[in-house]
N, C-alpha and C positions, 0 to 999 in steps of 0.2 A: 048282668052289666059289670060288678065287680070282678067276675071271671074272666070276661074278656078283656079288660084292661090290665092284670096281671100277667095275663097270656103276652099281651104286646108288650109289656116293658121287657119280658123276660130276654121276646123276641130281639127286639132293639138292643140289649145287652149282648147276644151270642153274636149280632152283626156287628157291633163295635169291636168286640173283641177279635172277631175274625179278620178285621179291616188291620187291626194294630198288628200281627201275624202275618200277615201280605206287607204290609211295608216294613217289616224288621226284616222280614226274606230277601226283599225286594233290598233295602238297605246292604245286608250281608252279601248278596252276592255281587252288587255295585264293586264295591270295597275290596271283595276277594279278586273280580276282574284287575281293579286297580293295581292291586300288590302284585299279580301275575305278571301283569304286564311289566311292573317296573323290575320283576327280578332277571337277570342278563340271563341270556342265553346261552348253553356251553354246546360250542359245534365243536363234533367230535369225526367228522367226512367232511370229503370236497362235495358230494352232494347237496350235503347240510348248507356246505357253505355255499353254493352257488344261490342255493336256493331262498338261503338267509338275504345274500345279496340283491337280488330278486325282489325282496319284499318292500311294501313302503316302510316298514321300522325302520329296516338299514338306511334307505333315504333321507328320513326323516334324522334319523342323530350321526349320519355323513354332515348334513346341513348346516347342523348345530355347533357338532365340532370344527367347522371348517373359519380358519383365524386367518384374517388377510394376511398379504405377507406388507412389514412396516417400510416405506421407502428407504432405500439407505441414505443417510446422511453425506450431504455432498462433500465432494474431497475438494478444496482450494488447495494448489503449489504454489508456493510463496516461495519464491528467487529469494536468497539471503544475499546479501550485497556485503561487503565487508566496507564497514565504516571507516575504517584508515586510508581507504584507496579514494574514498570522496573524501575526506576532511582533511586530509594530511597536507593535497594543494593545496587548499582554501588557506588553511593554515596557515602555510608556507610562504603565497605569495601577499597576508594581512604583515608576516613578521618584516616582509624585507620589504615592504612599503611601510610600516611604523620605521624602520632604521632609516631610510630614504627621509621621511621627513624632519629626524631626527636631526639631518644636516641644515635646517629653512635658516636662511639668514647668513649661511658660510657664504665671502665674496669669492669670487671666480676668481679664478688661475688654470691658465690652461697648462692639461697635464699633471692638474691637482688632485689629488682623492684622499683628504685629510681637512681637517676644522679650519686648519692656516691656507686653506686653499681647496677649489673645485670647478672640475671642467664637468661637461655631461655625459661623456662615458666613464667618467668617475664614479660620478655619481650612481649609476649604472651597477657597474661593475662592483661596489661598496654592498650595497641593496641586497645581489642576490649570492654572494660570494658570502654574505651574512646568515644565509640560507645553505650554505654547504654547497652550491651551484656555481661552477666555476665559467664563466662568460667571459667573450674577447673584452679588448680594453680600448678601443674605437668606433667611433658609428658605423664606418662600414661593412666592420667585421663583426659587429652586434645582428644588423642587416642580412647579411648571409646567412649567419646562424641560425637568425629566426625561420618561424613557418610564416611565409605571408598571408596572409586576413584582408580582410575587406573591411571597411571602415566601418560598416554595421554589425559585425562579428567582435568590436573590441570589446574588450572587457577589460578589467580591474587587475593588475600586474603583468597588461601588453604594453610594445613598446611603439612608440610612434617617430617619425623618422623627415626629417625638415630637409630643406635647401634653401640656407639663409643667406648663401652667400653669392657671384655674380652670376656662377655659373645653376640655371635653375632647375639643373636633372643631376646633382652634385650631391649627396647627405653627406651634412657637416653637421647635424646636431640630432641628438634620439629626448627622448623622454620617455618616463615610465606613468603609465596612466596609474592616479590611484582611484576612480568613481567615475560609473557612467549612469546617467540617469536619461530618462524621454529627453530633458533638457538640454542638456551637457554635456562634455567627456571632459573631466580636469587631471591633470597631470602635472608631474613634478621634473624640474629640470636645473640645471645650472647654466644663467645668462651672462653674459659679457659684463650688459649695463646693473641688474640688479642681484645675479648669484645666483642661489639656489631658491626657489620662489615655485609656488604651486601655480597655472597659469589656464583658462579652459578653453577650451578648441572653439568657443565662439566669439574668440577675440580676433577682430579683422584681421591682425597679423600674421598671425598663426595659423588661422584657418588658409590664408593668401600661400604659406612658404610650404605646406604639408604637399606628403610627398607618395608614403605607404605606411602601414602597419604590420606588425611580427610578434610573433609569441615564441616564446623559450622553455617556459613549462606546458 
């Protein structure tokens, strides 16, 4: 009995040990597969290479390596506008409306265009001749000059055009508009009765004697 039982451990010893030998083999050539595999290939023929091509390796790191291509970033053309050519009018026609009102309160003289005296193409004529713009020096030759407009086209340094006198298709008086708003259109002029005085077109009078409108710049 003691004989057989040293016989089996002996036994169970030489099977363990056999088992550990199988999986270190078994291990080693995993690993060796593995390294194989990862080391590159040197194709030295177009056959090699075809053939490499061929294979799912090649497929497999074609895959790998393959990098979208990135959108290109959009191109916006942005027009440069030169800011002296918008601002320069704007400008222009704020300076010879601040000189225009600079006159408020000078009493009328027909044929006047000075502090001691003011008619309305004086007035006119003072405004944008202050501005380096040389304009006629009566309403109806201010009139001709101008581009005609339409009364919802005015704007802020056009000029507006009356017939106050008997004759009612006659301009005898201009003014220079300085503000138009949803509201209003006011402008500035030299009157008989009070001079030179800001006056706005929804004044019964005015609105009754108007005739056309014009612009110069």
């Amino acid at each position: 009995m003691p004989c057989n039982s040293s016989l089996s451990r002996k036994r169970n010893t030489i099977s363990l040990q056999y088992t550990h030998k199988l999986i270190w083999a078994l291990l080693i050539a995993v690993f060796s597969a593995s390294c194989a595999s990862k080391k590159p290939r040197v194709i030295t023929t177009k056959a090699e290479a075809r053939e490499y091509r061929a294979s799912p390796t090649a497929a497999t790191i074609e895959t790998n390596s393959f990098v979208p291509e990135q959108p290109e970033e959009e191109s916006i053309e942005v027009e440069m506008v030169n800011s002296d050519e918008v601002v320069e009018p704007l400008l222009a026609i704020d300076a010879a409306i601040a000189h225009a009102r600079a006159y408020e309160g000078v009493r009328y003289r027909y044929g006047g265009s000075s502090r001691t005296g003011m008619d309305c193409s004086g007035l006119v004529h003072l405004a944008f001749d202050h501005i380096g713009q040389q304009v006629p020096r009566n309403s109806r030759s201010l009139f001709d000059a101008s581009t005609p407009i339409d009364l919802e086209q005015v704007d802020k340094g056009d000029l507006m055009f009356f017939a106050t006198g008997r004759d009612r298709k006659k301009i005898n008086h201009v003014a220079l508009v300085i503000e138009v708003t949803p509201a209003e259109i006011r402008f500035i002029h030299a009157t008989v009765s009070s001079g030179v005085i800001v006056s706005s077109f929804n004044e019964p009078y005015w609105l009754g004697k108007y005739l056309s409108a014009g612009r110069l710049l």
